[in-house]
C-alpha positions, 0 to 999 in steps of 0.5 A: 221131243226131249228124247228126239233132240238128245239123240240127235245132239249124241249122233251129231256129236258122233259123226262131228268128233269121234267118227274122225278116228274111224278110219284108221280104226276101222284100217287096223282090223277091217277093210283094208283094201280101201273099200273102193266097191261098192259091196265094201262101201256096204260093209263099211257103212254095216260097220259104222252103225255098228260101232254107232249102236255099241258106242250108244250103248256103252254111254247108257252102262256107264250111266248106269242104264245097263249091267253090261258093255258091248264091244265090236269084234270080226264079224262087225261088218256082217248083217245079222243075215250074213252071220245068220247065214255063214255061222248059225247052221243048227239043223232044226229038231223033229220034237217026234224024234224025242219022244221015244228017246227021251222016255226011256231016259227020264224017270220020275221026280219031275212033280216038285222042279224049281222056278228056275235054275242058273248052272253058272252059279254051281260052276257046271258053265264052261267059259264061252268059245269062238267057233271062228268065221269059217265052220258053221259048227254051232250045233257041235259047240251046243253039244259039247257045252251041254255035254260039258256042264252034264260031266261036271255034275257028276264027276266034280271036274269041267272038262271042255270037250272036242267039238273038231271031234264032232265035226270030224266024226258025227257023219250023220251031221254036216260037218262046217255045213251045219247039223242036229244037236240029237244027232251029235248025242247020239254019236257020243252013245254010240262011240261011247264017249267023245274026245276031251278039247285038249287031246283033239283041238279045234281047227275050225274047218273039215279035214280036207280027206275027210275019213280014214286018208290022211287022218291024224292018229287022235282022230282016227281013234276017235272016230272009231273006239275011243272012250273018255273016261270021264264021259263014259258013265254018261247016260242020255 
């Protein structure tokens, strides 16, 4: 019961006092067409529980209940359908495919693993990346980060690679439209390397002629036989 009437006074408290400064909030970055229809109606409302959520959770932070803050950022109008649907295009794995792939490249030592292991801690992470809202090119940014922390091991450098690489090249994948994480190792076999993010940077979408017409010099090099130095010893 407690709990119950605490809720109630802190969402009371909300739609009294500080949902009066939503609107010119919610105008700066989102809908700022007014939201007359009733789809934007919908979003607005898939917005304020959002804000709704994060702000509840910020007061717990601060009381110490959490270890970290939320905040809202341009998909905060979108369902987790909506995101799930525009963005989380990651084409699920055959675990068949693996076994003979993976039994070539693993060897022995297997016996005597640690519980647990956090990279972060041996600087193998890189920092976090924003795909965008318009490329559904999560399983190029699952590769590269993987690929990425790999490098570092061996070589003492964390290079952030080029997922527009992927994108643009790993024809055996769907480009913005989604793809397999193998299938993106295995283009970087086959290529013997992968470009490096600052020679080939992300553009968040396709080109509009995909191969070979109109293509920029880098990445008509890297779809065919570029070679990155550092990643070129890479063994998967």
């Amino acid at each position: 019961l407690y709990q119950s009437i605490l809720c109630f006074a802190f969402c009371f408290s909300l739609d009294m006092s500080t949902f009066s400064t939503l609107p010119s909030s919610w105008g700066s970055r989102w809908g700022e067409h007014g939201y007359i229809r009733m789809a934007e109606v919908f979003q607005r409302a898939v917005w304020e529980n959002k804000w709704s959520m994060v702000s509840w959770h910020n007061l717990e932070a601060e009381a110490g209940n959490s270890t970290f803050t939320l905040g809202l950022n341009q998909l905060a109008d979108m369902t987790t359908d909506e995101v799930n649907a525009k963005l989380n295009r990651l084409k699920e794995e055959d675990p068949a495919s693996f076994d003979s792939w993976t039994s070539t490249r693993w060897d022995k030592g297997v016996e005597k693993l640690p519980e647990s292991v956090d990279w972060r801690k041996k600087g193998l992470v890189s920092p976090v990346q924003n795909q965008g809202d318009a490329c559904g090119s999560c399983w190029a940014f699952s590769a590269v980060g993987a690929l990425e922390g790999q490098m570092a091991r061996m070589t003492g450098v964390l290079e952030p690679l080029s997922p527009q690489n992927l994108i643009d090249c790993c024809l055996k994948n769907r480009g913005c439209k989604g793809g397999k994480v193998s299938n993106a190792f295995q283009y970087v076999i086959d290529n013997d390397g992968i470009e490096s993010w600052r020679h080939y940077p992300y553009e968040e979408k396709v080109p509009s002629v995909f191969l070979f017409l109109n293509m920029q010099p880098t990445a008509w090099y890297a779809c065919t036989r570029f070679k990155l130095v550092v990643c070129s010893f890479f063994l998967l």
